[in-house]
C-alpha positions in Angstrom: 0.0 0.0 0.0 1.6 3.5 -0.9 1.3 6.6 1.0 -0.9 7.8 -1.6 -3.8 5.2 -1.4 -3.2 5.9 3.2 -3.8 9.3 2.6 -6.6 8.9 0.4 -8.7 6.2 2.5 -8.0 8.8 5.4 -9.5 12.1 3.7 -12.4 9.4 2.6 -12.4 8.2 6.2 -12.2 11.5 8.0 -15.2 13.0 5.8 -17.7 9.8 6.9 -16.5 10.3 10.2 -17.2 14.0 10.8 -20.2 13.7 9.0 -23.1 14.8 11.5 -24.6 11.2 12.5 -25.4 9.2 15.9 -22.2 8.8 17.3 -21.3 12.3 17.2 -25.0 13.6 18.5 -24.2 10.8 21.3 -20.8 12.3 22.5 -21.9 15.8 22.1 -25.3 15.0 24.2 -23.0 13.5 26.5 -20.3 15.9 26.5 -22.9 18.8 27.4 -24.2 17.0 30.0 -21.6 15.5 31.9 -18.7 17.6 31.0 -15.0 16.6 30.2 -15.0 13.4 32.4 -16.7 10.7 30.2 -15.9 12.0 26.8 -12.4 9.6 26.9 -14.3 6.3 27.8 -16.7 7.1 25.1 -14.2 7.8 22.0 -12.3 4.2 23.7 -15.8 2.2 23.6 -16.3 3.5 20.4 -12.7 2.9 18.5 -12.9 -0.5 20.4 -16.1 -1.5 18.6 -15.1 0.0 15.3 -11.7 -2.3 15.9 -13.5 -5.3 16.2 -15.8 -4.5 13.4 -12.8 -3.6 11.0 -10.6 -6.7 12.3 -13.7 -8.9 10.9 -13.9 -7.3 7.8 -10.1 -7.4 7.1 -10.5 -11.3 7.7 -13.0 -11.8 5.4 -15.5 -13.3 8.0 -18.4 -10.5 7.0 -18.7 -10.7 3.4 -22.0 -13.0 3.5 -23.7 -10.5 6.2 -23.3 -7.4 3.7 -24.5 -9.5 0.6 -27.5 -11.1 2.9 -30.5 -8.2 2.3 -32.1 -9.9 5.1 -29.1 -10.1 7.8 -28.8 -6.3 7.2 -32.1 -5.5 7.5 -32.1 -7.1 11.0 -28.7 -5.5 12.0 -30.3 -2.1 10.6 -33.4 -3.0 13.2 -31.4 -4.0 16.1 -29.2 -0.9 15.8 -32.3 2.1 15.0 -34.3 -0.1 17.6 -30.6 1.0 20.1 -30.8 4.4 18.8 -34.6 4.5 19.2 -35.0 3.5 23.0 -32.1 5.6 23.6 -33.7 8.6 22.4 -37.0 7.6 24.2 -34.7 7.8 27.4 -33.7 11.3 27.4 -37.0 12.9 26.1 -39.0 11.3 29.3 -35.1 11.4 31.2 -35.9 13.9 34.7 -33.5 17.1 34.1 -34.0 17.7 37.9 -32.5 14.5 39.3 -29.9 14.3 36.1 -28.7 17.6 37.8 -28.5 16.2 41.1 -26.7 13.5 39.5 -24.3 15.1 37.3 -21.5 12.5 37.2 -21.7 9.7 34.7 -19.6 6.3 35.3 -16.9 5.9 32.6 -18.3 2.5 32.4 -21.5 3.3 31.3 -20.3 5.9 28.6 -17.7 3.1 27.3 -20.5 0.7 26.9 -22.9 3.2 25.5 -20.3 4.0 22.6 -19.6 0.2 22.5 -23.0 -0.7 22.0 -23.8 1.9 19.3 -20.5 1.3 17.1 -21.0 -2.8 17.2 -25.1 -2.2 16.6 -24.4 0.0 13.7 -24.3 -1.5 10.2 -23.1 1.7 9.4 -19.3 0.8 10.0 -19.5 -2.8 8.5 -21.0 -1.3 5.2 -18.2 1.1 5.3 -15.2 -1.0 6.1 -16.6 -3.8 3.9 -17.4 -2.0 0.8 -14.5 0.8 0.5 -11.3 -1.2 2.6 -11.2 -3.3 -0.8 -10.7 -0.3 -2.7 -7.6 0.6 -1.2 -6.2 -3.1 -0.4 -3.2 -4.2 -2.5 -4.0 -5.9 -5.8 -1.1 -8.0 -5.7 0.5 -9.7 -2.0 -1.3 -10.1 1.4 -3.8 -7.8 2.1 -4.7 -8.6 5.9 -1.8 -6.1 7.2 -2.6 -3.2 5.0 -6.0 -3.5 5.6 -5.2 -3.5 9.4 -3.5 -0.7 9.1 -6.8 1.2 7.4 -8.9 -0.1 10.0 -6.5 1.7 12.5 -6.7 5.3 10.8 -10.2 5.0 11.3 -10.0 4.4 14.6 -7.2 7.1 15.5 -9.2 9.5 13.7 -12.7 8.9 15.1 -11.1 8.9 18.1 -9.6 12.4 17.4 -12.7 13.8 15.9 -14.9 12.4 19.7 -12.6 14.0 21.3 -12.8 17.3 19.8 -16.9 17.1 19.2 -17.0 16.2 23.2 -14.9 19.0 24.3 -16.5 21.7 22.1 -20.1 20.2 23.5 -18.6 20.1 26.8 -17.9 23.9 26.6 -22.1 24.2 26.2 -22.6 22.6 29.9 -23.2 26.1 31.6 -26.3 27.1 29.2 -28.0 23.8 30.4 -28.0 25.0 34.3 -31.9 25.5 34.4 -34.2 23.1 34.2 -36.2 23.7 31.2 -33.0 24.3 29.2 -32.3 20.6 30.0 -35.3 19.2 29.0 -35.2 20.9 26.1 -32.1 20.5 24.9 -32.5 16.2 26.2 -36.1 16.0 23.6 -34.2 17.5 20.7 -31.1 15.5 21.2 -33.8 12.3 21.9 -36.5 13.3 19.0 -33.3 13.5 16.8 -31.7 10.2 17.9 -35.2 8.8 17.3 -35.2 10.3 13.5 -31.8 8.7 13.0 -33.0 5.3 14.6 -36.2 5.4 12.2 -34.5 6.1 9.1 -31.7 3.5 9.7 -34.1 0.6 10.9 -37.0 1.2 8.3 -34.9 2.3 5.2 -35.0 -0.3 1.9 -31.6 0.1 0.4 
């Protein structure tokens, strides 16, 4: 693999992962919420999923669930059925005892990140359809494509970061109470739109 096909995947990988989506809305809900504190476990539980997602891919062991309409219909229900009752959660969520309770576990942010990436079809349709694009035509692939699947995880960790920390910034506007509920039934009704779309799409 030359530099020029890296640096290529990585613009092509950078612009799907800053691309407004889930994940993002998920680490800046969080990020204005709970602050600085649980943005690092999220970006980990997320690269971690996208890893093992990528590492399957680069093995060849996921080839038969992209080219099975049914299996990714059911993976595109379990995960917008994820992002639905997650979005259900903060638009009936309490803004008075989340303010009482303003710490979130790392441990629950990792496995909220983890559970979104591996639930997402999102990443398998990515890494399956465009890491053959850039593997080498001629010699083992599994290396080079291990390397790709890291870039994507060093920059979507990069980008979490940086989306968390801005969002993060945010947490004084959301002192009173109705600014909390507000801002927790947009960031649910829109996690709910995103859920919808990605279980109940055709193609």
């Amino acid at each position: 693999m030359t530099f020029e096909h890296w640096a290529a995947f990585a613009a092509v990988a950078a612009l799907n992962i800053v691309t407004p989506g889930p994940t993002n809305l998920l680490i800046m809900n969080t990020g204005a919420r709970f602050g600085r504190d649980p943005i690092l476990a999220f970006a980990v539980g997320n690269v971690l999923g996208l890893g093992i997602i990528g590492l399957l891919v680069a093995a060849g062991f996921t080839q038969f669930i992209i080219q099975s309409a049914m299996t990714m219909q059911i993976l595109r229900l379990v995960g917008g059925g994820y992002l639905i009752w997650l979005g259900i959660k903060l638009c009936l969520g309490d803004p008075d005892k989340e303010h009482v309770q303003r710490e979130i576990l790392p441990g629950h942010a990792f496995r909220l990140a983890f559970t979104n990436a591996i639930t997402n079809p999102k990443p398998l349709l990515f890494f399956g359809t465009v890491l053959p694009l850039f593997a080498p035509k001629i010699g083992p692939s599994f290396g080079s494509l291990c390397a790709l699947v890291l870039t994507f995880m060093s920059i979507s960790f990069l980008s979490l970061n940086v989306y968390g920390s801005l969002a993060a910034r945010s947490g004084p506007l959301l002192k009173q109470a109705k600014a909390r509920k507000i801002f927790n039934r947009v960031s649910g009704a829109t996690l709910m739109g995103y859920g919808g779309v990605l279980a109940f799409r055709r193609s």
